[in-house]
C-alpha positions, 0 to 999 in steps of 0.5 A: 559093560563099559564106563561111561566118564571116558566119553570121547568125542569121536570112537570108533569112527563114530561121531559124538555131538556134546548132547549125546555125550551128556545123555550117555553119561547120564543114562549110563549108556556106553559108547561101545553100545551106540557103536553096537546099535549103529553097526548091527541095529534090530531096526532103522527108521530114516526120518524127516529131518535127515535123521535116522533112528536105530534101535538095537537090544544090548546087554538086555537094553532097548538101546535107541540112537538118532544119528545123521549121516556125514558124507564129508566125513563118511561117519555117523554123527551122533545127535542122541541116545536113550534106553527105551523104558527107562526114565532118565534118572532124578538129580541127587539134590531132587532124590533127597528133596523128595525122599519124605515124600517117598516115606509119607505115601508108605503110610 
């Protein structure tokens, strides 16, 4: 699996809006599995909106990917991504604040 911190706006002929790079980022979420899932997806819902979601299994993860296609361009624009099952992980400063409260329930 790739790094996630060299997030470039546009890989791979496959555009990144900056919500989908902050989500990437911070669900450890590689640009190359967005890129895996779009080309090869399991499953592809167009929705209302224009959107279309594509949902895609990568090195063991649900990956799920909202893109909407730019005709100007003729390149996918992606809006956001997500690991299905998975929560979004807490803040440090919440880890730590709440690490007590962990320790009590224990008990």
């Amino acid at each position: 699996m790739g790094k996630t911190s060299n997030v470039e706006r546009e890989y791979k002929n496959v555009i990144f809006t900056n919500h989908a790079i902050q989500r990437l980022k911070k669900r450890k979420i590689t640009q190359d599995m967005v890129v895996k899932t779009l080309k090869t997806p399991e499953k592809k819902v167009k929705e209302d909106n224009g959107n279309t979601q594509f949902t895609k299994m990568v090195y063991k993860r649900k990956v799920q990917v909202v893109a909407n296609y730019q005709n100007d361009e003729r390149k996918w624009l992606v809006v956001s991504a997500w690991v299905r099952g998975e929560e979004d992980p807490k803040p440090l400063w919440l880890q730590i604040l709440l690490f007590p409260l962990r320790i009590f329930k224990r008990t």
